[in-house]
N, C-alpha and C positions, 0 to 999 in steps of 0.2 A: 760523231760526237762521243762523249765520255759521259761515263755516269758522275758527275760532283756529288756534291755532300749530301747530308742526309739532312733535313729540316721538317720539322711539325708533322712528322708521320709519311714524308714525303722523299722520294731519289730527285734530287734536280739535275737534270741535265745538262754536259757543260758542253755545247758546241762554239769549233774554232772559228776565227775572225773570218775566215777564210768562207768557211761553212754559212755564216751569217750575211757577207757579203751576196755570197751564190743566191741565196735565198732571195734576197731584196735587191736583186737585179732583175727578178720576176716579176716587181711592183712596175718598175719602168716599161718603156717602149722596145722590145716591138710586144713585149707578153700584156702588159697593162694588165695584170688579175689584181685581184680587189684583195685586201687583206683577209678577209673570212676565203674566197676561195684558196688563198694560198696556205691559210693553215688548214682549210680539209687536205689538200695535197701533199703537204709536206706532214704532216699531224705535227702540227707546232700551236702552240694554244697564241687565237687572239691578242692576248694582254702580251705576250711577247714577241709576237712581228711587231706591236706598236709600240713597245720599249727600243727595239733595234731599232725602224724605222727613225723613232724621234732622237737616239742617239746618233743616228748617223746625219739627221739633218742639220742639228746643232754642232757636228765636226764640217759641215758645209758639204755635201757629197749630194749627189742629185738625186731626187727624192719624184716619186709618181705625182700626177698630176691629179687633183683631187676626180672622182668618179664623175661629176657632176659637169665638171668641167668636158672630162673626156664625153660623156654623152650628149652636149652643147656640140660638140666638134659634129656628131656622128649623124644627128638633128637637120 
């Protein structure tokens, strides 16, 4: 990643497409982690695996299965 601009007292961070992809290939199968676990692991805040996640769903690309479902499965 790259450090971006500077906003409201804050460094934002700019990681590449590439880099965001990686990340949210963890949401899926075979890892299935939960968003909170992925951002302790990756230290990516919350609010932004669920910006990526929802912009990658509405480009139509395969998205994790909600948790609830996957615990339905495991049940």
């Amino acid at each position: 990643f790259s450090l971006g601009h500077y906003r409201q007292g804050y460094i934002v961070a700019r990681y590449s497409e590439e880099r965001k992809e990686a990340v949210l290939s963890k949401l899926l199968p075979p890892y299935n982690m939960t968003v909170a676990e992925l951002a302790r692991q990756e230290g990516i805040s919350e609010p932004t695996l669920y910006t990526w996640r929802n912009k990658a769903k509405s480009e139509g690309r395969p998205r994790a299965r909600s948790q609830s479902h996957i615990r339905a499965m495991v049940s």
